[in-house]
C-alpha positions in Angstrom: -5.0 6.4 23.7 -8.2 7.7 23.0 -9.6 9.1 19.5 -8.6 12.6 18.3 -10.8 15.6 16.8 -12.8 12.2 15.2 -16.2 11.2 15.2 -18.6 8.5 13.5 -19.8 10.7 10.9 -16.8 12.1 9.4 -14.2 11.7 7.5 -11.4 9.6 9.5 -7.8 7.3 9.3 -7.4 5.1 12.4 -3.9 4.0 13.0 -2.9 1.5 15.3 0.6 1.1 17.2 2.2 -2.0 17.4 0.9 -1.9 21.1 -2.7 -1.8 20.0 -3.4 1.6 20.9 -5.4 3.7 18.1 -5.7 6.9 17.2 -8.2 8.2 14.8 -7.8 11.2 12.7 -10.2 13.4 10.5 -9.7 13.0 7.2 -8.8 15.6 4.7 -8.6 15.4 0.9 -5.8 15.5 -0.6 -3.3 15.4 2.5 -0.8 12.3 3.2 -1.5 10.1 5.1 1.6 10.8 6.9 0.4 14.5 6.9 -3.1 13.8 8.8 -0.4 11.9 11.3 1.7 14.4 12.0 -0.4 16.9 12.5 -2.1 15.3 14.8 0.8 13.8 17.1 0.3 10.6 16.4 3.4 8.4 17.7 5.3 6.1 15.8 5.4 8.1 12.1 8.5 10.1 12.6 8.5 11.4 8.5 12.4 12.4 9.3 12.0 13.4 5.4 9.1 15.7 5.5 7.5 13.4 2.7 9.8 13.7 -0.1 10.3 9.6 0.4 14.3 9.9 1.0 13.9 7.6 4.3 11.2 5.2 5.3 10.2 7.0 8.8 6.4 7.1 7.3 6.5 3.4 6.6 3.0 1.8 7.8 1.3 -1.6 6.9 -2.0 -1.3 5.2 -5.0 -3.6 7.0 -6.1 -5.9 4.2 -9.6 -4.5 3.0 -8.2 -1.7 2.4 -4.9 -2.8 0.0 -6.7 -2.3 -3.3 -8.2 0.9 -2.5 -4.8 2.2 -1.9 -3.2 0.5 -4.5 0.3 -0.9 -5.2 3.7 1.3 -4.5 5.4 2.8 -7.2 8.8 1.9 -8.2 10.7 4.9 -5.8 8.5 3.8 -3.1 9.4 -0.2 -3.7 13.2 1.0 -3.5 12.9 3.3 -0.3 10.5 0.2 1.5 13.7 -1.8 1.3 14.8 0.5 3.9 11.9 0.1 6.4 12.2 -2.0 9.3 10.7 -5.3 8.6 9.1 -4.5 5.4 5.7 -6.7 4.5 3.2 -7.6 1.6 1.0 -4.4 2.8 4.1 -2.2 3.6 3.2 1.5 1.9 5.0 5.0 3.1 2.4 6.6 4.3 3.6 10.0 2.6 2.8 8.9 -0.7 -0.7 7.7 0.2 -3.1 10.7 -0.8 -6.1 10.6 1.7 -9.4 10.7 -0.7 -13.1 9.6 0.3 -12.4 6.5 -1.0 -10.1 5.8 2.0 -12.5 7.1 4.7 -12.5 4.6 7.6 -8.8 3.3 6.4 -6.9 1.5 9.1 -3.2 1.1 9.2 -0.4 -0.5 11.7 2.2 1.7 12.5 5.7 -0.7 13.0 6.7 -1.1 16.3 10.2 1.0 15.3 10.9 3.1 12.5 
């Protein structure tokens, strides 16, 4: 699948489906990350809840250079992650993951099922 509305000088997300495609988004302050993926189509993050983290639909796994920028899950979070299908060490919903500049270039999995 090939990037979306993304280029090397701006702001982006890349995520990645469990069958290695990606899809690179622009980033935009203050949105979800689960927000920048559903508005632009990006298979795989279903966000049955709209983001109010009442299901685990937006669950993604955070690539490992970028866990500490994104820091640990609260406790709601922790509960609803028990939820996701095959939940991991870098397992965050991606709703309540605010996109900043500190997160440009990010990279997250997307599960191969939600």
């Amino acid at each position: 699948m090939a990037a979306r509305q993304c280029c090397s000088h701006m702001s982006k997300v890349t995520f990645i489906s469990a069958g290695k495609d990606e899809v690179s988004v622009v980033g935009i302050a203050g949105a979800s990350i689960m927000q920048l993926a559903t508005a632009n189509g990006v298979p795989g993050i279903d966000a049955e809840c709209g983001g109010s983290m009442s299901c685990a639909t937006c669950h993604v796994y955070i690539e490992g250079a970028w866990l500490e920028a994104v820091g640990e899950p609260g406790e709601g979070e922790k509960v609803m992650l028990a939820f996701a299908e095959k939940p991991a060490h870098n397992s965050r919903l991606s709703c309540q993951i605010l996109y900043t500049e500190v997160l440009n270039g990010i990279t997250v999995h997307i599960p191969e099922s939600q």
